[in-house]
N, C-alpha and C positions, 0 to 999 in steps of 0.2 A: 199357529202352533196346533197340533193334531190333538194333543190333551185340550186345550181349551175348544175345537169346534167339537168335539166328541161329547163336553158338557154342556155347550148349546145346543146340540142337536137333541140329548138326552131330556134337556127343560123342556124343549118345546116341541116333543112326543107328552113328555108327562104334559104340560099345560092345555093339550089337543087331543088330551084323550076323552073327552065327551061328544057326543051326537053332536051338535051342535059348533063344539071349537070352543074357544078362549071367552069368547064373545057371551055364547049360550051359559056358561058355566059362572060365570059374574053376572050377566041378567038377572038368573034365576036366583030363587030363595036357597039353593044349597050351596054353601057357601063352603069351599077347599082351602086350607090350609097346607103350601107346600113349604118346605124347610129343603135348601141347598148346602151340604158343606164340602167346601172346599180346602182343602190343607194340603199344604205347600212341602214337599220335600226336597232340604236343602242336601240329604247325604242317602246310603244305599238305604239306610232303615228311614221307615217312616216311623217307629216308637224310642219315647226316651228310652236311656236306660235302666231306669226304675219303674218304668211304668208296668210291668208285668211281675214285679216282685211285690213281698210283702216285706211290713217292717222291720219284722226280725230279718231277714233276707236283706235287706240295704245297710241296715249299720255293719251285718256280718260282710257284705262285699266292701265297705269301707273299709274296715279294719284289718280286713286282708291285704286290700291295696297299699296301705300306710307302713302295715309288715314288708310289703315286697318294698318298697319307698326305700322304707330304712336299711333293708339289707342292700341293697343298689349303691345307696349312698354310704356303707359301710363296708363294701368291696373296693372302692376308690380311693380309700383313706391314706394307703401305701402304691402311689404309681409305682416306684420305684423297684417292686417286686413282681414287674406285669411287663418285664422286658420295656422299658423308657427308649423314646430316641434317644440317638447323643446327644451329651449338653454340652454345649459351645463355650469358650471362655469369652469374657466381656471386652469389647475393642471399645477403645476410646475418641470421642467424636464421633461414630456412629452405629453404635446399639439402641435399640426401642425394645423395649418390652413389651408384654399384653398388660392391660387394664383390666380392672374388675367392674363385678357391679355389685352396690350395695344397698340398703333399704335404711331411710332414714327415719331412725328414730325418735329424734325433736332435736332441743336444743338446751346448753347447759352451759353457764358462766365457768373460766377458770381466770387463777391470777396470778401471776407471772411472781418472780421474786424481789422483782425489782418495785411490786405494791401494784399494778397495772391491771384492770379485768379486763378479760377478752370473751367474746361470746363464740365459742364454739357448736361445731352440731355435731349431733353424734348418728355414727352411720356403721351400721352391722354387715357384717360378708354373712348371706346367707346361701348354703348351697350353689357357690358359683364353679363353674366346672367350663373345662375347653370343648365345645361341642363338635369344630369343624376345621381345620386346615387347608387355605387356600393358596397354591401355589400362584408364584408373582408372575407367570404365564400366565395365569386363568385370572389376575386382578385387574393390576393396571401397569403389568411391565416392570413396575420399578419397587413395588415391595411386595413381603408376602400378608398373608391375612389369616387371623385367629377370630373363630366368631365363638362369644362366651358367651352365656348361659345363667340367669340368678332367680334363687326363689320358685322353689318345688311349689307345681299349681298339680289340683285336680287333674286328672288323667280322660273324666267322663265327659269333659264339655272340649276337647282336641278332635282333630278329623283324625282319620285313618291316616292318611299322610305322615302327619307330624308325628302318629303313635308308630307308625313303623319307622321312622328316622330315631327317633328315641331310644326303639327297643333294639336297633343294630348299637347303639351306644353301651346300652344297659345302664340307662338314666333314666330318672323320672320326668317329665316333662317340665318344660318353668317359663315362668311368667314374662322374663323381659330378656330377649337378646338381642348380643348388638354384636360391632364385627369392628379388630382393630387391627391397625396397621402395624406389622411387626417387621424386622429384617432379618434374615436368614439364620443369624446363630441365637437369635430368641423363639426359636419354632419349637412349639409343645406339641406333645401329642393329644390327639383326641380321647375325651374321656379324664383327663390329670383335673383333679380338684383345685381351686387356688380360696388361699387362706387371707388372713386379715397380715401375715407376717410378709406377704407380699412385696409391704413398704414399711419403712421404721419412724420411729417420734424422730420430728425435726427434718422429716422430708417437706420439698414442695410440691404440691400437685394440683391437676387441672382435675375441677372438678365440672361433668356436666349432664343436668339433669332440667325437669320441667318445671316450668315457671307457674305461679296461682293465677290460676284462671278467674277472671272479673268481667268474662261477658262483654255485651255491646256496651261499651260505653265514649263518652262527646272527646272533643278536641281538648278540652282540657282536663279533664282526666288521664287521657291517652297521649298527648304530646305536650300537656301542660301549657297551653294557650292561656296569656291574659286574660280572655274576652273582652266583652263592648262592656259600656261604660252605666254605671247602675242607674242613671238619672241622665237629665240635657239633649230629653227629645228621644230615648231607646224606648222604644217598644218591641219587648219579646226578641229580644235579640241578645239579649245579655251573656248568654252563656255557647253563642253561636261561631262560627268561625270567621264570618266575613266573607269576603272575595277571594275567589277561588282562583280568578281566571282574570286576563281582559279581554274586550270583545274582539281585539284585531287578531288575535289567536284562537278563540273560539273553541274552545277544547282546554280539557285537564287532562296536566300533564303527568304522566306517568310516576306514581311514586309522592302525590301529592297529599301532606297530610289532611286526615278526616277521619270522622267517626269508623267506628268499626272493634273488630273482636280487641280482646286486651289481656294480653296473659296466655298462659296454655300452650309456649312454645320452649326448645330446648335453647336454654343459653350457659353459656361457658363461665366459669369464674375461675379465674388463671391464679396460678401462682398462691395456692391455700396453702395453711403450714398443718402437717398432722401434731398435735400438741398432746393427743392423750388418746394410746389406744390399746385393747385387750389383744395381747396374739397369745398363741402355741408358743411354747417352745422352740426358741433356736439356736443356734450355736453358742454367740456370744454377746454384748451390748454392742457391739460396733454397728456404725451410719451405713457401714457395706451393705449393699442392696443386693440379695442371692439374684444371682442370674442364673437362666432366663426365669425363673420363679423359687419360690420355698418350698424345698420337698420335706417331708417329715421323715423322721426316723426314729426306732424304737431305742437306740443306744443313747441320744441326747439326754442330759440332764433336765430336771423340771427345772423351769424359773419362777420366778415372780408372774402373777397371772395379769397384775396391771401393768403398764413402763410408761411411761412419763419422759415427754423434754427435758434437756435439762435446764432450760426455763423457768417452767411448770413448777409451781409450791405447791406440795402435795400435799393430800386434805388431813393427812396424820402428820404432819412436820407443825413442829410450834412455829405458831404465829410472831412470840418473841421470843430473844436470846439474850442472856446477860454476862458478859465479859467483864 
């Protein structure tokens, strides 16, 4: 690379600049201190972006940014007055929708009426928005594609790339996007906010997110092997796999368990029930799922801010009743 022989050649001018050479300059009693730095530039600037301000200057550029945030994500609030594509009616046997993405909060017991606890988790819509529509030309022929958007990040640690994809949006940039299969009369437009009203108490749905990561760890741990035997001649093999292989094959075979990473990958859990969750405002209790998503509107009535299964014994209903 030209950058790199340019600062070899620059060391070994400086380290050759005595009578003598490299050689005569170590011999002797004067002894040089050289210091090289080298720093790596991964974008057009070589400085952060704070590095030339001061700290009233940084919290003021944050809190300008977080103002523009909010007005961005407060222009969004009404698609529906921002010229919407048309909305398609729902065909039966075969509509899909888009999916959200949410940020999970923890986890929290609830108990059915029939006296039953079930461990729920609880998971927030934050800021999820439609970023991009991919016609089933340009995917895979057979459907179309909605890539959505969750959870407003920092704007100063994004490339230029992503900050001008952003800004033809007129969104703030976020954390985790992912891309879902839709069919043709579920197609949103780019920019449409989706809410937590999306889906209603007493839906089922796949939920799928990352598993806890637990690092290297052995065969039983990871695939739950018995091991070797604690006593009757074991040495140091107790918690080992055994034989892997015979020797007429001579090779392991592909796909063969053994130690290694555990955790930290995406897995599905099909068929969850939504049992208790906060939305907006919508029309009315009914199981009806808005298609192709929930839009808001200023003329709806307020409702109740919690809704509940009808399951679900909710934490103000007495416990008991006497007839």
């Amino acid at each position: 690379m030209p950058s790199w022989r340019l600062l070899a050649w620059a060391g070994a001018r400086v380290l050759d600049r005595g009578t003598g050479g490299l050689g005569t300059a170590l011999g002797s009693g004067n002894r040089t201190d050289i210091w090289i730095l080298v720093r790596s530039l991964h974008g057009k600037s070589g400085t952060w972006w704070d590095e030339h301000l001061s700290e009233e200057n940084v919290s003021f550029v944050k809190q300008l940014v977080s103002d523009e945030n909010k007005a961005q994500l407060a222009s969004k609030l009404c698609p529906l007055k921002d010229e919407p594509w048309p909305i398609h009616p729902w065909e039966p046997g075969g509509s899909s929708r888009v999916g959200l993405i949410a940020l999970k909060l923890g986890m929290m017991p609830l108990w059915t009426k029939d006296g039953k606890k079930h461990v729920v988790t609880l998971l927030q819509v934050q800021d999820c928005h439609v970023l991009k529509y991919t016609p089933k030309e340009n995917h895979n022929g057979k459907m179309a594609a909605l890539t959505v958007g969750g959870k407003t990040v920092s704007r100063f640690h994004k490339s230029t790339s992503v900050l001008e994809f952003y800004q033809e949006l007129g969104l703030p940039p976020k954390q985790k996007v992912k891309m879902f299969n839709v069919t043709d009369n579920a197609v949103i437009k780019p920019g449409t906010p989706l809410y937590a009203a999306h889906f209603r108490p007493g839906q089922y749905v796949d939920v799928t997110a990352k598993t806890i990561g637990k690092g290297f760890q052995g065969v039983m741990k990871r695939w739950g092997f018995k091991g070797q035997p604690a006593t009757h001649g074991q040495t140091k093999t107790h918690r080992r796999p055994g034989a892997i292989s015979t020797g007429d094959v001579a090779r392991v075979w592909p796909g063969t368990k053994m130690p290694g990473q555990l955790g930290n990958v995406d897995r599905t859990a099909f068929g969850l029930k939504i049992k208790d969750s906060i939305l907006p405002a919508y029309k009315d209790f009914c199981k009806n799922l808005p298609f192709p998503t929930y839009f808001p509107d200023e003329d709806e009535k307020e409702l109740p801010e919690d809704l509940y299964d009808e399951e679900v014994c909710q934490p103000g209903a007495p416990s008991m009743t006497f007839s």
